[in-house]
N, C-alpha and C positions, 0 to 999 in steps of 0.2 A: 425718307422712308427707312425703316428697322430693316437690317437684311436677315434675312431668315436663316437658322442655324442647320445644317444637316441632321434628324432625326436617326441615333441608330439603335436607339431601346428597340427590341422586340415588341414592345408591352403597347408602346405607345405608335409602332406602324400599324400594328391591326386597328388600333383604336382610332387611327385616323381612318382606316379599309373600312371600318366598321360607320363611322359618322359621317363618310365623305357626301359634298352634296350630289344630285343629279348630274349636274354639267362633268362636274371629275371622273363619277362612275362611269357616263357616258365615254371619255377616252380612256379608261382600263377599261374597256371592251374592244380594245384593238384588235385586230387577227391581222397576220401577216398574208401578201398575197400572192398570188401564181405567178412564177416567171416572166408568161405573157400578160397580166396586166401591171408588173414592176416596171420590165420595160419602158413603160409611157409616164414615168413620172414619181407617182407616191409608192410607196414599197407595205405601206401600213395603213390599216382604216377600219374606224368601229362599225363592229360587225351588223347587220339590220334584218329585221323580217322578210324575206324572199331571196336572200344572198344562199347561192348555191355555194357550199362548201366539202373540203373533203379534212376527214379525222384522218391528223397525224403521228400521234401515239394515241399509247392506252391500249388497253383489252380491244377497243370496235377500231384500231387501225385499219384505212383503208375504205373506210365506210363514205359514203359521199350521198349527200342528200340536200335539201332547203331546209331554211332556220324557219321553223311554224314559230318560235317565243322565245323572246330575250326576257331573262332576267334580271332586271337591274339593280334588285335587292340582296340576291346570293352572290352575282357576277357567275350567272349561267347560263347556257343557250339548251333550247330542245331542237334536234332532228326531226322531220318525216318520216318515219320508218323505222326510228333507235329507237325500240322498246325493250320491256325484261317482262318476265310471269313470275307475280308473286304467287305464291305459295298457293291462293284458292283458286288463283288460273287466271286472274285477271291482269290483262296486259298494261304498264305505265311507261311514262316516257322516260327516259336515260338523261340527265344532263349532263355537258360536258365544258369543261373549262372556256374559253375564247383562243387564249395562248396555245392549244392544246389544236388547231383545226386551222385551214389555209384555206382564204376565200378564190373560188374557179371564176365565178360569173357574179357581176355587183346588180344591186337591182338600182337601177338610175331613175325609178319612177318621180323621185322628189328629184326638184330644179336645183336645188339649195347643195344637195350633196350632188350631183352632175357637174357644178359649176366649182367644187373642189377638186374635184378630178381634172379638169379642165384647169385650173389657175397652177396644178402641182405639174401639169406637163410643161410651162412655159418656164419652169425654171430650171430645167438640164438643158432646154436649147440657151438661155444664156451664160449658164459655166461652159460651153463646150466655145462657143461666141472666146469666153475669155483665157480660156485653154489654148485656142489653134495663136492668138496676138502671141501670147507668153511664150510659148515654142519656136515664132520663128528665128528671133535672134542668134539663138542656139544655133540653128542650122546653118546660119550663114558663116559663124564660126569656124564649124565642121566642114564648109567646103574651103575654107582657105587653109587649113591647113593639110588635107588634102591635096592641095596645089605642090607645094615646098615641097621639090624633087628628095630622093635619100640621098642623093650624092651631096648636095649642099649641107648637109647635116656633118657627111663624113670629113670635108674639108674645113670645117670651121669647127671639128675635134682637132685635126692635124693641126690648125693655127693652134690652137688657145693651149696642146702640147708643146708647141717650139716656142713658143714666149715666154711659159715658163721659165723663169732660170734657176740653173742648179745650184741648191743651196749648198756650201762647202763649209764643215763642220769646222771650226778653231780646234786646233789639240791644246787645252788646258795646262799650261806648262805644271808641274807639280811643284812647291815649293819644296827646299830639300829638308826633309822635319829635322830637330832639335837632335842633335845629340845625344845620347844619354850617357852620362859619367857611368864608364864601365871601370867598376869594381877591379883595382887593380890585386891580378889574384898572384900569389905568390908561385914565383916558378922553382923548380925541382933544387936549384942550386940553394936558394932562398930557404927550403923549405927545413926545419929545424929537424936535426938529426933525432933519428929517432933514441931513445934512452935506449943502451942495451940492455936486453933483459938480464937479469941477478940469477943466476942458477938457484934455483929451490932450495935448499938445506931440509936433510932429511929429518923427518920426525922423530923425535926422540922416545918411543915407548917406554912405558913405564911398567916396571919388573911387579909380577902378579904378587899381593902380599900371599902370603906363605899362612894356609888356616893353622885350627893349633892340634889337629889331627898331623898334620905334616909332620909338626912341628917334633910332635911326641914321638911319633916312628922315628925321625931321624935321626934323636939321641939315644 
C-alpha cells in the first residue's frame, strides 16, 4: 500500500473539507466533553441530535442548550433557543462551529454509540493495570537505599582517602644550556689610545680688496 504524503497546501485542505465523505464529516464533528464525562474514558465524540451542550467562545459564550440539527454539509450545529432578528423581525437560528461548544449530557438513545462509550472506559483501567506492575520495581529500589545507614557512607570516604597515595612530583633536573661564546670585549688597558686632538690653526682671513673709490682718496 502507497503511504500517504502529509497535505500542506491551503488550497488543497479545503478541498479535501470540501469533498470529504459522510463517514469523515461525521468525525470532524467532534466536541470535546465535560470533565465529568472525560473522567470515564473518551475525552472526544461526534456531536448528535439531543446532546445537551454548553457554547465555549464566541459572542453566545455561556449559552447552553440541546443540538435540535446537525449539519453535515457546512459542519454546523443549531441550538434550542440560539436565535437572531433579522431586519423584518423574524427570528432564525444561529449556527455554531462543533470545535466551538462542550458536550454536558450525551444522548445514549442508540445502543451503537452507548457501547463506544462503554469499550473507551475499559481502556484506562488497563494502562493503570500496566502503570502500578511498571512502578513497583522503582520502589523497592527506594527502600534499600533508604536502609544504608549515613555513617557507612562517611567511612568508606575516610578509606578510599587514606588509600590514596601521595603522588610526589620529580624536580626535572635542567640541563645546563650551551654556552654562548661571549664576545671577548676589549678592556680599558687594550683599548687604543685615543689620538690626541691637533689644536685648530686659526683661520686665515683674507684682507677686503680695496674699491677704486678708496683707492683715489688715498693718493
Amino acid at each position: 500500500m502507497q503511504a500517504t504524503k502529509r497535505i500542506k497546501k491551503p488550497g488543497k485542505q479545503r478541498k479535501l473539507l470540501y469533498n470529504a465523505p459522510a463517514h469523515l464529516r461525521h468525525k470532524l464533528m467532534a466536541a470535546p466533553l465535560s470533565p465529568e464525562l472525560a473522567s470515564k474514558g473518551a475525552k472526544t465524540l461526534p456531536v448528535r441530535k439531543g446532546d445537551s451542550i454548553r457554547i465555549m467562545r464566541g459572542d453566545h459564550k455561556g449559552f447552553e442548550g440541546k443540538i435540535s440539527r446537525v449539519d453535515l454539509k457546512n459542519y454546523r450545529i443549531y441550538v434550542e433557543g440560539l436565535t437572531r432578528e433579522k431586519v423584518d423581525g423574524t427570528a432564525v437560528f444561529v449556527s455554531v462551529h462543533p470545535s466551538k461548544v462542550m458536550i454536558r449530557k450525551l444522548n445514549l438513545d442508540d445502543k451503537w454509540r452507548k457501547g463506544i462509550v462503554e469499550r473507551k472506559k475499559e481502556l484506562p483501567k488497563k494502562e493503570e493495570k500496566v502503570e502500578k506492575v511498571a512502578k513497583k520495581p522503582p520502589a523497592k529500589a527506594a527502600e534499600v537505599k533508604e536502609e544504608k545507614p549515613v555513617e557507612e557512607k562517611i567511612e568508606v570516604q575516610e578509606k578510599t582517602a587514606e588509600k590514596k597515595p601521595k603522588v610526589t612530583k620529580k624536580r626535572v633536573q635542567k640541563k645546563p644550556a650551551a654556552k654562548k661564546k661571549k664576545e671577548a670585549k676589549p678592556t680599558e688597558e687594550e683599548k687604543p689610545a685615543k689620538k690626541e686632538e691637533k689644536p685648530k690653526a686659526a683661520k686665515k682671513t683674507r684682507a677686503k680688496r680695496k674699491t677704486a673709490s678708496e683707492k683715489e682718496g688715498g693718493t
